[in-house]
C-alpha positions as CSV (number, residue, x, y, z in Angstrom):
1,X,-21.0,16.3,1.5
2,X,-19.0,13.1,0.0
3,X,-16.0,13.8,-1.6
4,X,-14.3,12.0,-4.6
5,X,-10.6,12.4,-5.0
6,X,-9.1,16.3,-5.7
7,X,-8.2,15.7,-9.4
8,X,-11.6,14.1,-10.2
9,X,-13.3,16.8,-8.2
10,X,-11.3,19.3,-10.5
11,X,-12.5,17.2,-13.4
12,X,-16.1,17.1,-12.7
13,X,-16.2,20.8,-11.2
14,X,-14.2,22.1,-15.0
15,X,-16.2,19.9,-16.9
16,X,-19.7,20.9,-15.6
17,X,-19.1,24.5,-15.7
18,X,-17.9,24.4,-19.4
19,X,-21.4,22.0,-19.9
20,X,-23.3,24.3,-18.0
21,X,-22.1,27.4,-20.4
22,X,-22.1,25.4,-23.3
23,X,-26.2,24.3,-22.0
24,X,-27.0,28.3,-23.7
25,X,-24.6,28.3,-26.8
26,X,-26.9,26.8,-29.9
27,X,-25.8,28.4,-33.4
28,X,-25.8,31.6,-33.9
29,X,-23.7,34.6,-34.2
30,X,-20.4,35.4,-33.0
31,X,-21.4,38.1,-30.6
32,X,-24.8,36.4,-30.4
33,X,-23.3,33.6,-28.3
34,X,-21.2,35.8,-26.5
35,X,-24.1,37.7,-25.6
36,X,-25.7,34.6,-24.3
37,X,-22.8,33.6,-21.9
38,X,-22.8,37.4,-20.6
39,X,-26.7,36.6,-19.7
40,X,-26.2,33.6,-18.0
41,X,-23.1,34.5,-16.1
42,X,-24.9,37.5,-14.9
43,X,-28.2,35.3,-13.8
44,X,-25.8,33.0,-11.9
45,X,-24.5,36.1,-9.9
46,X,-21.0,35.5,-11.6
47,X,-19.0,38.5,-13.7
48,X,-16.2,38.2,-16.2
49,X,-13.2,40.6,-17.8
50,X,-14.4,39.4,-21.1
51,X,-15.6,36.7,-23.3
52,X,-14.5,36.0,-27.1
53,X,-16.4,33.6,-29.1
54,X,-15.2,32.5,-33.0
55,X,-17.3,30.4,-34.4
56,X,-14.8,29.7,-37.3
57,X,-12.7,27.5,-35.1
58,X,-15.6,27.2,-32.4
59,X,-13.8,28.2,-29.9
60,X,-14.5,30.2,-26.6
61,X,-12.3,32.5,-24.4
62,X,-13.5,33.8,-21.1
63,X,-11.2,35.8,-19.1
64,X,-11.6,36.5,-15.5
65,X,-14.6,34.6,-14.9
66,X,-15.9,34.0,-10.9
67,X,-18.9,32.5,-10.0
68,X,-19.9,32.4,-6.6
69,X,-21.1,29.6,-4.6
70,X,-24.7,28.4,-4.7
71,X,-25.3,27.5,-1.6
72,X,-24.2,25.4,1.8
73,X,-21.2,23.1,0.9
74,X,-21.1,24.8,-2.8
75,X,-17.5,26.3,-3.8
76,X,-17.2,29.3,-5.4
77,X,-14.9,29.7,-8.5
78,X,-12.3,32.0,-9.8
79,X,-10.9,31.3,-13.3
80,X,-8.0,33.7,-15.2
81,X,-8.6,32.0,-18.5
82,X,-10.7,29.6,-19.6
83,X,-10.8,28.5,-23.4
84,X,-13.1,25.3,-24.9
85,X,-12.2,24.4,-28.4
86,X,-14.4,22.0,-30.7
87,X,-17.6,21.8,-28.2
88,X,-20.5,20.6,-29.3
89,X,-23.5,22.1,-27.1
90,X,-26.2,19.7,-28.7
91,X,-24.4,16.6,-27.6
92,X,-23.8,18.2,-23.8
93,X,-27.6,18.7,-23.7
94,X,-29.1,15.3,-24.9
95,X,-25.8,13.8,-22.4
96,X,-25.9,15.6,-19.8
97,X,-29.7,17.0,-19.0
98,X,-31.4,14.9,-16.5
99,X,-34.4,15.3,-18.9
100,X,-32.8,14.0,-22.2
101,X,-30.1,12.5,-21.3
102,X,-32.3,9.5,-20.2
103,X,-33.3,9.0,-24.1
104,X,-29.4,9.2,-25.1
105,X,-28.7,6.7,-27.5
106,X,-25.2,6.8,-28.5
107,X,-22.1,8.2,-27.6
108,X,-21.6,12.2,-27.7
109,X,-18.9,14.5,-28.5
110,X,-18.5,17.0,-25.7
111,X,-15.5,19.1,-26.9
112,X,-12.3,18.7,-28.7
113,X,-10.2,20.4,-25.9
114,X,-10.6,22.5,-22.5
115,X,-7.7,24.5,-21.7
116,X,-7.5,26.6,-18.1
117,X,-5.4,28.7,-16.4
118,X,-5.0,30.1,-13.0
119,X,-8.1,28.4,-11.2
120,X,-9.4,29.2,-7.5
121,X,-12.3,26.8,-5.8
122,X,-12.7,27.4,-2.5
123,X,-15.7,26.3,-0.2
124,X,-16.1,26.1,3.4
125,X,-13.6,23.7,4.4
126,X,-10.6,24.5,1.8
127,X,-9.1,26.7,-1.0
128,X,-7.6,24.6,-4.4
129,X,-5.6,26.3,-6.5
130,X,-4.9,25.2,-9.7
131,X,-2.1,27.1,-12.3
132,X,-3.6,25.5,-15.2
133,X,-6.0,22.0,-16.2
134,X,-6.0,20.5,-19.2
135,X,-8.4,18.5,-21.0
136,X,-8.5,16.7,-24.3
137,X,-11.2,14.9,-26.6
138,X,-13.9,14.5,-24.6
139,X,-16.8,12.3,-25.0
140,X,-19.4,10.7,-23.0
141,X,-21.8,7.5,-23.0
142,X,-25.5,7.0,-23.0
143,X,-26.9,6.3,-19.2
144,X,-26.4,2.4,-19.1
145,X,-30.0,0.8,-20.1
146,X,-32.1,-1.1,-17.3
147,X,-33.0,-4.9,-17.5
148,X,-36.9,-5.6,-17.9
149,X,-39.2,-4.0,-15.7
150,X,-39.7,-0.2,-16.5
151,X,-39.6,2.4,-13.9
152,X,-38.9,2.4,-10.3
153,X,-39.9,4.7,-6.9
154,X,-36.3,5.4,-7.0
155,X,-36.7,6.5,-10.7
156,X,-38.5,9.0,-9.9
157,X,-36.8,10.8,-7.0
158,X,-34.8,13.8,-8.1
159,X,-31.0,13.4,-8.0
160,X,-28.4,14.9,-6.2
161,X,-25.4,16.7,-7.5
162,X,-23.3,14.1,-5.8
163,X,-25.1,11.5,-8.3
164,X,-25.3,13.6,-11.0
165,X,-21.4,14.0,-11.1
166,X,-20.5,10.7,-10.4
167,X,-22.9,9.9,-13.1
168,X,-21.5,12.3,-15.5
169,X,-18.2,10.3,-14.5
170,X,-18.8,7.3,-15.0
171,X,-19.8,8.0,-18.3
172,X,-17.0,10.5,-19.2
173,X,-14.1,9.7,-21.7
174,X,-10.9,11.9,-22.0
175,X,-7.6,11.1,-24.0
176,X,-5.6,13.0,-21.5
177,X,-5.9,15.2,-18.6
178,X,-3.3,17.4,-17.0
179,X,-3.0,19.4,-14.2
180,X,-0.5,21.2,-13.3
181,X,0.6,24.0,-10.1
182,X,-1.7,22.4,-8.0
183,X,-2.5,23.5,-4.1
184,X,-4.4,22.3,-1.5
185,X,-5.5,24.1,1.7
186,X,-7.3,23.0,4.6
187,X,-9.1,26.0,6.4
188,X,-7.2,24.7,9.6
189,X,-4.6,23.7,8.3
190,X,-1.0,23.9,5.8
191,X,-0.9,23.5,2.4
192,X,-0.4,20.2,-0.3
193,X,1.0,20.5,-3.3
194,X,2.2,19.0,-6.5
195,X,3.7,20.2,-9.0
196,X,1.9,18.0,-11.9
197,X,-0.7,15.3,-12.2
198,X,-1.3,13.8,-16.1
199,X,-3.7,10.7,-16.6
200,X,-3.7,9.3,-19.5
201,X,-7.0,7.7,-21.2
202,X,-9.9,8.4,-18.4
203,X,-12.5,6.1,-19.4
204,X,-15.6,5.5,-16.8
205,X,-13.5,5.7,-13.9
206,X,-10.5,3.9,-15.2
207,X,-7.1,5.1,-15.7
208,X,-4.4,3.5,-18.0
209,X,-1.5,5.4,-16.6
210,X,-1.1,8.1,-13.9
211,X,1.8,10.4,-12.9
212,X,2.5,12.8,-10.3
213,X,5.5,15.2,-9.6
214,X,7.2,16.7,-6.5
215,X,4.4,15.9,-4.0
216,X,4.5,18.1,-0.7
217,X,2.3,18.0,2.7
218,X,2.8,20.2,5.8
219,X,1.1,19.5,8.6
220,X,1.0,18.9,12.4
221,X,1.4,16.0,15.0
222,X,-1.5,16.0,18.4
223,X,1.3,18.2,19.9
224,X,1.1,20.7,17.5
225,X,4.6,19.8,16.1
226,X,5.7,20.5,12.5
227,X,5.5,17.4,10.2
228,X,6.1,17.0,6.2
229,X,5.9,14.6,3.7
230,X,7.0,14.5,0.4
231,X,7.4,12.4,-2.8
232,X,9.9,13.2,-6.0
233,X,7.2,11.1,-8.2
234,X,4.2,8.7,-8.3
235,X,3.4,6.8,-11.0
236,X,0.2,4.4,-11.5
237,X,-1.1,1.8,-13.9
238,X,-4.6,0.7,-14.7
239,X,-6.0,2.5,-11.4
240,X,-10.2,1.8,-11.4
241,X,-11.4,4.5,-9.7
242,X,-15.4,3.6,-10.8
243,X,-16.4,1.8,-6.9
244,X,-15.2,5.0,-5.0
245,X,-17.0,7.2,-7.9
246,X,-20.1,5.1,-7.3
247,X,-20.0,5.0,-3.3
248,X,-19.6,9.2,-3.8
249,X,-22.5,9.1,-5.4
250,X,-25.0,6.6,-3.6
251,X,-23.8,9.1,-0.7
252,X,-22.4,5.5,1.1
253,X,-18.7,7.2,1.8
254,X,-18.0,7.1,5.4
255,X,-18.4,10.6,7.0
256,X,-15.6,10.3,9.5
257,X,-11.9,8.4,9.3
258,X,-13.5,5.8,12.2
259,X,-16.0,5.1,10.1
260,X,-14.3,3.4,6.9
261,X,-14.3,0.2,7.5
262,X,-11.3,-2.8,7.4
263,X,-12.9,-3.5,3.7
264,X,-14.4,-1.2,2.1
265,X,-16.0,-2.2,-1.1
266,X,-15.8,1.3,-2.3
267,X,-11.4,1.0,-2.7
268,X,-10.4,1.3,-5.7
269,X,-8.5,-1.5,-7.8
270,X,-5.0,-0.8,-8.0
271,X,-3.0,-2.2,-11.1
272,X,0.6,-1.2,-10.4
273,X,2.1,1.9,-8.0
274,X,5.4,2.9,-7.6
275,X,6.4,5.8,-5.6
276,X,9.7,7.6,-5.6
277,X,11.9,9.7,-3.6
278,X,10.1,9.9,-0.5
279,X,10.9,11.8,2.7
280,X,9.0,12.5,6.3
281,X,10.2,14.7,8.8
282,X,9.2,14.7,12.8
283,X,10.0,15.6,16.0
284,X,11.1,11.8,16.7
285,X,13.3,12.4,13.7
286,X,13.3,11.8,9.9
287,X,12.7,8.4,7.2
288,X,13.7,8.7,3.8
289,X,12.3,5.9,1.2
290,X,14.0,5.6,-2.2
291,X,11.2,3.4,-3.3
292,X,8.1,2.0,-2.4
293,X,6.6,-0.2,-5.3
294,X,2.5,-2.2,-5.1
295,X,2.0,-4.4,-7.9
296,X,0.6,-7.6,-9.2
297,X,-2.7,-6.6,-7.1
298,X,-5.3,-9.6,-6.7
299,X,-8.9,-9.2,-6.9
300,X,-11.8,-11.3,-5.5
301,X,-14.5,-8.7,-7.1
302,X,-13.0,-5.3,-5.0
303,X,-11.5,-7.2,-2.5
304,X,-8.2,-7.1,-2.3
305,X,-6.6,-10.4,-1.1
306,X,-3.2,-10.5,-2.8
307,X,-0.5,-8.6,-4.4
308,X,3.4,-7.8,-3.4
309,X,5.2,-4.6,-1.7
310,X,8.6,-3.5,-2.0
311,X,10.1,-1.0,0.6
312,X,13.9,0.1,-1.2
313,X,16.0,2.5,0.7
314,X,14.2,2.9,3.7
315,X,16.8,4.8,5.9
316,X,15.4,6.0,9.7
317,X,17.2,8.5,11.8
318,X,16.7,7.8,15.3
319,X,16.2,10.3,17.9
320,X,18.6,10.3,20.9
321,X,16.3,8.2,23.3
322,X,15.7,5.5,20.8
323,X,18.7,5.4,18.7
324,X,21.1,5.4,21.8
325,X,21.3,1.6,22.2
326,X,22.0,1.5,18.3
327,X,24.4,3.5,18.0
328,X,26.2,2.0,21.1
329,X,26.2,-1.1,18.5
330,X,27.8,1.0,16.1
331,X,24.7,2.7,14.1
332,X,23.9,5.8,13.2
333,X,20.8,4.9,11.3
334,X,18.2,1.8,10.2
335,X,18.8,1.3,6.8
336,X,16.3,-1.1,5.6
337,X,14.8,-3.2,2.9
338,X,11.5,-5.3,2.8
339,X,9.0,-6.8,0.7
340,X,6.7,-9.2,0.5
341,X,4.2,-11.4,-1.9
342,X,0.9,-12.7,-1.0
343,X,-1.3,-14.9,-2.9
344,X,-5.4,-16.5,-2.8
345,X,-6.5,-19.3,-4.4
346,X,-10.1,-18.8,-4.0
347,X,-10.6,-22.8,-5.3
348,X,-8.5,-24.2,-2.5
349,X,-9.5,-21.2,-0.2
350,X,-5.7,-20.9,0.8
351,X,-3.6,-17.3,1.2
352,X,0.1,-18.1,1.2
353,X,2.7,-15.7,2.2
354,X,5.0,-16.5,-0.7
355,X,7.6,-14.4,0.6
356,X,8.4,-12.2,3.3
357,X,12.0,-10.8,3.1
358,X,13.2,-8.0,6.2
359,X,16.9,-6.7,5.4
360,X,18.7,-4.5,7.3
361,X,22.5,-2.9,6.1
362,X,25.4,-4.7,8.0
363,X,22.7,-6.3,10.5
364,X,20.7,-9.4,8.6
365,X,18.3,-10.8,6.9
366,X,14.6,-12.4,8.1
367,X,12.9,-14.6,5.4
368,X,9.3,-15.8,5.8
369,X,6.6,-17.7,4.2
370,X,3.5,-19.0,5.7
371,X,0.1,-20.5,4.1
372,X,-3.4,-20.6,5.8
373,X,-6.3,-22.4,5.3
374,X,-10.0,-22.2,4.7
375,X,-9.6,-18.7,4.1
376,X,-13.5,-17.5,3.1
377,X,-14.5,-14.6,5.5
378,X,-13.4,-11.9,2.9
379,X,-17.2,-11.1,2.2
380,X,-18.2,-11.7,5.6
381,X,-16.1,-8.7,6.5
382,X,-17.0,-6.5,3.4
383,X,-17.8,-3.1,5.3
384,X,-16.8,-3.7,8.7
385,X,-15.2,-1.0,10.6
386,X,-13.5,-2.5,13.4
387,X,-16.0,-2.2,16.5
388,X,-18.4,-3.6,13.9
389,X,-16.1,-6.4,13.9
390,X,-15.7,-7.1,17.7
391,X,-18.9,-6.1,18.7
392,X,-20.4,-8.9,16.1
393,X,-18.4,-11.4,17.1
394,X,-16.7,-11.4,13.4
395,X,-13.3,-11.7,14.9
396,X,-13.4,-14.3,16.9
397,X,-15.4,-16.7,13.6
398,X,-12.2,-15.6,11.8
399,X,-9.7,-17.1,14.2
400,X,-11.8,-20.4,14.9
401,X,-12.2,-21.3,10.8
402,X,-8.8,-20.0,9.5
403,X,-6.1,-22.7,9.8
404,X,-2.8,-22.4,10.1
405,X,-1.0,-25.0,7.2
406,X,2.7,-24.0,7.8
407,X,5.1,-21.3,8.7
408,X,8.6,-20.7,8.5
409,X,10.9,-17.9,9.4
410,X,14.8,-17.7,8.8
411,X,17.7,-15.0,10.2
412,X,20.5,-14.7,8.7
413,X,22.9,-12.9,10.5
414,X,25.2,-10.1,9.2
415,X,27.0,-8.3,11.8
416,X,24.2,-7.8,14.2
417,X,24.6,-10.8,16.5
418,X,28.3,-10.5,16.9
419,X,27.7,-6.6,17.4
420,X,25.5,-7.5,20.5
421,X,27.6,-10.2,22.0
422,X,30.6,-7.4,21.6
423,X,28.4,-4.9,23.7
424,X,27.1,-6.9,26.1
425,X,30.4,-8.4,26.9
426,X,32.0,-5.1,27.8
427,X,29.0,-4.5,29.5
428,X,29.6,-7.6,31.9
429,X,33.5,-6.4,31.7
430,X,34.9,-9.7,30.0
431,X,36.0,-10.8,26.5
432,X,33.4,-11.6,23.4
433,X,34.7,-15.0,23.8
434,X,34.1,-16.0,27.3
435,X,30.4,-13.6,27.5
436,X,29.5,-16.2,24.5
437,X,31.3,-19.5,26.1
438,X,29.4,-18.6,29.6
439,X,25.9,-18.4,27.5
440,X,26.9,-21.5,25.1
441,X,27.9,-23.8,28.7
442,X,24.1,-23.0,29.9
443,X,22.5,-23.7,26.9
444,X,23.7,-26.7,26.6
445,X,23.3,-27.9,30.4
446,X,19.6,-26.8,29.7
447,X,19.8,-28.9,26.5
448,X,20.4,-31.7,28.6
449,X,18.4,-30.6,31.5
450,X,14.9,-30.9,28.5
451,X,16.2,-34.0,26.7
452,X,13.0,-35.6,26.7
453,X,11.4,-32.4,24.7
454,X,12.5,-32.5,21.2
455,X,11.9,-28.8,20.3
456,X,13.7,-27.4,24.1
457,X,16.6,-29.8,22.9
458,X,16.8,-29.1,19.6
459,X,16.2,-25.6,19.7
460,X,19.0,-25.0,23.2
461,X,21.1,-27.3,21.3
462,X,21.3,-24.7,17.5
463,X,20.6,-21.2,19.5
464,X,24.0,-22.7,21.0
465,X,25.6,-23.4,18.1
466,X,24.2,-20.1,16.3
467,X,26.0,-18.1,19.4
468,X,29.3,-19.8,18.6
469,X,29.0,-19.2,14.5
470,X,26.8,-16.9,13.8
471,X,25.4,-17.5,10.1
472,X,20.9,-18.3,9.8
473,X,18.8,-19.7,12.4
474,X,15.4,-21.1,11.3
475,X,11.9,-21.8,12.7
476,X,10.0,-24.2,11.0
477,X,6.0,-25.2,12.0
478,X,4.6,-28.0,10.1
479,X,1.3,-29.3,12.1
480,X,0.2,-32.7,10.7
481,X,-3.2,-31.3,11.1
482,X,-3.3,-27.7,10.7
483,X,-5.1,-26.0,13.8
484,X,-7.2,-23.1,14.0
485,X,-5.3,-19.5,14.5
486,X,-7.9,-19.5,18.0
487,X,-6.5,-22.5,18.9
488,X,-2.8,-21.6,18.0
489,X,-3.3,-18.6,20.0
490,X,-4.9,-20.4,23.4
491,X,-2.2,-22.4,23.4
492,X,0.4,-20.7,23.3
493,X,-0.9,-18.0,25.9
494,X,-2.1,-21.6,28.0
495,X,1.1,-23.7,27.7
496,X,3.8,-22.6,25.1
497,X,5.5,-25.9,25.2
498,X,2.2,-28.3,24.2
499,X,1.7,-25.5,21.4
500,X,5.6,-26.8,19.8
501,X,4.6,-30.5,20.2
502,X,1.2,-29.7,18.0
503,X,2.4,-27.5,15.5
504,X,5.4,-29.9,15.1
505,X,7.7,-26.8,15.8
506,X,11.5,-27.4,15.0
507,X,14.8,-24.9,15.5
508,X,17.5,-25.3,13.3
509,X,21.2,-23.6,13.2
510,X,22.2,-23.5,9.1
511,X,25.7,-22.0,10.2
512,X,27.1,-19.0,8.3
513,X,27.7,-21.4,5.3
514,X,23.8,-22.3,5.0
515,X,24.4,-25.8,5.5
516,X,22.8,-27.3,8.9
517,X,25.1,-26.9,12.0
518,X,26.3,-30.9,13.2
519,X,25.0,-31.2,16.6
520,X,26.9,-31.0,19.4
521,X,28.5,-34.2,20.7
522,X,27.0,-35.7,23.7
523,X,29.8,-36.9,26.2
524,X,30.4,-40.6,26.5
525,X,31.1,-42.9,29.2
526,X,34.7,-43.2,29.9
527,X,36.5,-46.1,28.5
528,X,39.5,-48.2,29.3
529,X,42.7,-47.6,26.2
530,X,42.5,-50.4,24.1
531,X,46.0,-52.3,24.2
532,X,47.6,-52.6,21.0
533,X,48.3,-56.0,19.3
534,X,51.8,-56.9,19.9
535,X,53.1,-56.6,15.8
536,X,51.7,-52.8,15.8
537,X,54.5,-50.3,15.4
538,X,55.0,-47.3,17.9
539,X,52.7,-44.5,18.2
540,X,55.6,-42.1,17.0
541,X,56.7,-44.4,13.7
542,X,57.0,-43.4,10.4
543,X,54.5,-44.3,8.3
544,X,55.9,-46.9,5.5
545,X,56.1,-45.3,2.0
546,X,53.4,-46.9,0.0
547,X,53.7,-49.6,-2.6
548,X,52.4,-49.0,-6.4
549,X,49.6,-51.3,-5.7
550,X,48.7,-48.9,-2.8
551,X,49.7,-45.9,-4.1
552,X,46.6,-46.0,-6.7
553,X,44.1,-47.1,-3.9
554,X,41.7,-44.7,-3.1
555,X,41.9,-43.0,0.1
C-alpha cells in the first residue's frame, strides 16, 4: 500500500475515524447518541471504557477506544482519550460520502476542534505512537467540478481508500495541527521520534509554516552497526505537499527506493527549510551540523531547477585510518562550511551556478560559479529512475545538447598549503624552504620546456608562484563557442591539452594579497657594462642636496 507522510497519515487516519463516528450522530438525545456510537463501535468489532456525549457544548468523549484492523495492510487503533468539540455530522456526510459528497456545493464545517491523547496505530509493518494530536477548525471543500463532458468509465469505478483519503486531503482545511510524543517503529527495526510537530494553516496540501522538535533515528549500517541521527529543530515555510498527496492516491508512488526516479513529479514544493542542531553517529565516526538552511526554491511546474543551500558548522571526526594524514597536518577534525546558489532562466534556457563557496577552518577557501547552456531536458527526464535513463539513451542526449558557457573556480589558501609543504618536507628530511625551492626550480624549467602552450606556461609559471606565496589560485574556462559537456568530456579523456586550447582555459596566481602575482622574469642575454660618460660622478658619491626648483619636482 502507498504511503503519504506519518503526520498526514495521522491526520487522515484521526480525521476519518472521528468522520466515520460522527457518519451515525444526527440530533437526538444525549444518551441517544451515545447509544449510537456504542452500536457502531461494537459492529466494527471495536470496544471502549466509555463514551460521554453533551449536546449543550456538542461535545464527545470516548475513553479507551480500539478498533481493530479491517483487513490486509489495515492498522488497528488504540486511543486513551479522544474528545471532538463543535462537529457537525450533516456536513461530514454531504463532504465526505462517496454518494453525496459528489453533489457538495459549498464548503462544510467538519468540527470546531479534535483533541487526542495517548494514540497506538500499528499495522503490519510498524507501531506509531502518538502522546497526544491536535486539531483545530476544520473545514472541507466541495469535490472540484469537471469541465464539459459528463461522466467517465473511470467515474464509475469504485474508489480506493488510498483515493478516498488523498481526496479527503486535498480538500481538508485546518487552522492548526499539533502533534506531540510522537514514535515510530519499524517491525525490524529501532525507533524515530520527535518530540513535537505543529503546522500551521493546512489548506489542500499546503502548509504555511511547519516545526519540528528534538528529532531522533536509530538504526543500523549493512554490517549491522549502530547508527543515529538526530536534529534539535526543523522548521518549514510554504511546504506544498498536494503532488505527493495526489501520486498516493493515483497509487503512482514508487513501491521500492530503486524505483523513484531522478525527478519525480510527485516532490513536493519546498518554500524555505532550515534545520538545526544536527548530529550522526557511525562506526567511521561522528558529523555534527549547526545548520543546514534550503531556500529561495525555483519551480519550472514541480521541477525543481534552482534554489540555494547552506551547510554551517559542519564539523567531521575522522576515524584513525582516514584522519591520520590530517592530523599529521595538524587536525583533529574537518570543520567546514559550504553553500551554494543555482539559478534557470527558462527564456534563455541557461542554469548558472551563481555561487559555489567550500570553506574549511585554518585550511581555505574554494569559490565557484559556472553557467550552461541550452538547458531544456528537465521534462524529458520527468520520472526517470536512473536505468531508465541509461538504458534510453537519455543521458547521453543530455551531455550532447547541454553546453558548457563558462566556469571558474578559485582557492584561497589559509594554512593548508604551507601545512603540506611543512609535512612533506620533513618527510624528504630537508627544510620548507628548499622542499618548495626544489619544486619551484622544476616548474619553472617545465615552464620553459612548454613555452609554446599558453595554458602549460601560464599555469607552471602561477602554480610556481602560488608555492612560493601562498594566497588564491584561479581556473578560469571561457570557450568562444561554448561546447557540448559530451564533447568537453571526450576531450579531455582523448587529449587534455587540445581540451585547454578550446575551452580557452587560463591559470592564474592572485597572491595572498588578491592582486595577480607578476610573472616571473625570463633571463636575458648577457650584456656588456655600459661605460659611463666621462662628467658622471663615482658610483659611491653623495648625492647633491637638491635645489628649491628641484625640491618641489615630483618624484
Amino acid at each position: 500500500m502507498k504511503r503519504i507522510p506519518k503526520f498526514l497519515v495521522i491526520l487522515g487516519a484521526a480525521a476519518a475515524l472521528a468522520f466515520g463516528l460522527f457518519f451515525v450522530a444526527q440530533q437526538g438525545t444525549d444518551r441517544g447518541v451515545a447509544a449510537i456510537l456504542e452500536s457502531d463501535i461494537a459492529k466494527a468489532g471495536g470496544r471502549y471504557e466509555s463514551i460521554d456525549y453533551k449536546s449543550s457544548g456538542n461535545v464527545l468523549t470516548i475513553r479507551g477506544l480500539e478498533l481493530p484492523a479491517t483487513g490486509p495492510g489495515d492498522s488497528s487503533v488504540a486511543i486513551g482519550l479522544l474528545r471532538i468539540t463543535g462537529a457537525n455530522p450533516d456536513g461530514l456526510e454531504r463532504a465526505l460520502d462517496p454518494a453525496k459528497a459528489a453533489g457538495a456545493s459549498k464548503t462544510e464545517r467538519l468540527f470546531g476542534a479534535l483533541d487526542i491523547e495517548d494514540m497506538h496505530i500499528s499495522n503490519e509493518k510498524r507501531d506509531s505512537d502518538f502522546k497526544t494530536v491536535m486539531m483545530r477548525d476544520a473545514t472541507i471543500a466541495p469535490p472540484a467540478r469537471k469541465a464539459e463532458g459528463g461522466l467517465t468509465v473511470d467515474d464509475l469505478k469504485p474508489r480506493t481508500r488510498e483515493a478516498l483519503i488523498a481526496d479527503a486531503l486535498l480538500r481538508l482545511k485546518l487552522s492548526v495541527l499539533t502533534l506531540d510524543g510522537v514514535s515510530v517503529t519499524p517491525k525490524d527495526g529501532s525507533p524515530a521520534t520527535i518530540a513535537r510537530i505543529a503546522v500551521d494553516k493546512y489548506e489542500g496540501g499546503a502548509i504555511a509554516s511547519l516545526e519540528a522538535n528534538e528529532i531522533a533515528v536509530d538504526g543500523a549500517d549493512a554490517e549491522g552497526e549502530p547508527i543515529s541521527l538526530t536534529a534539535r529543530r526543523l522548521r518549514s515555510d510554504e511546504l506544498d505537499l498536494a503532488p505527493l498527496i495526489r501520486a498516493s492516491g493515483d497509487g503512482s508512488l514508487p513501491r521500492t527506493a530503486r524505483d523513484v526516479p531522478l525527478l519525480p513529479g510527485w516532490m513536493p514544493k519546498l518554500g524555505d527549510i532550515v534545520v538545526e542542531g544536527i548530529a550522526a553517529t557511525s562506526p567511521e565516526g561522528s558529523v555534527t551540523l549547526d545548520r543546514i538552511a534550503m531556500t529561495d526554491a525555483q519551480y519550472v511546474e514541480n521541477i525543481s531547477v534552482g534554489g540555494a543551500l547552506e551547510l554551517a558548522g559542519l564539523h567531521l571526526t575522522l576515524d584513525d585510518e582516514t584522519g591520520a594524514e590530517l592530523r599529521a597536518l595538524g587536525y583533529d577534525e574537518l570543520a567546514l562550511d559550504l553553500s551554494y546558489r543555482i539559478r534557470y532562466d527558462e527564456e534563455a534556457a541557461t542554469s548558472r551556478i551563481e555561487s559555489l563557496v567550500l570553506s574549511g577552518r585554518d585550511m581555505g577557501q574554494i569559490k565557484g560559479s559556472a553557467e550552461f547552456g541550452n538547458v531544456t531536458f528537465y521534462r524529458d527526464v520527468v520520472g526517470l529512475t536512473l536505468p531508465e535513463l541509461l538504458r534510453g539513451g537519455q543521458v547521453v542526449r543530455v551531455l550532447q545538447s547541454v553546453r558548457l558557457n563558462g566556469l571558474e573556480l578559485a582557492y584561497s589558501d589559509a594554512s593548508l598549503a604551507r601545512r603540506v609543504i611543512a609535512h612533506s618536507a620533513e618527510q624528504a628530511g630537508v627544510t620548507p624552504q628548499a622542499y618548495v625551492a626544489d619544486l619551484v626550480a622544476s616548474l619553472r624549467s617545465n615552464k620553459e620546456t612548454y613555452a609554446s602552450d599558453p595554458f602549460l606556461a601560464s599555469a607552471y609559471d602561477a602554480v610556481a608562484s602560488f608555492l612560493e606565496n601562498p594566497g588564491t589560485l584561479r581556473l578560469k574556462v571561457a570557450p568562444e563557442t561554448p561546447p557540448s559537456l559530451a564533447e568537453v568530456a571526450t576531450a579531455m579523456i582523448g587529449s587534455p591539452l587540445l581540451a585547454t586550447r578550446f575551452l580557452n582555459a587560463t591559470v592564474e596566481d592572485f597572491g595572498p594579497d588578491g592582486a595577480p602575482a607578476p610573472a616571473a622574469p625570463t633571463p636575458a642575454a648577457t650584456q656588456p657594462a655600459e661605460t659611463p660618460p666621462a662628467d658622471a660622478p663615482p658610483a659611491d658619491a653623495a648625492p647633491a642636496e637638491a635645489g628649491p626648483a628641484e625640491a618641489g619636482a615630483a618624484p
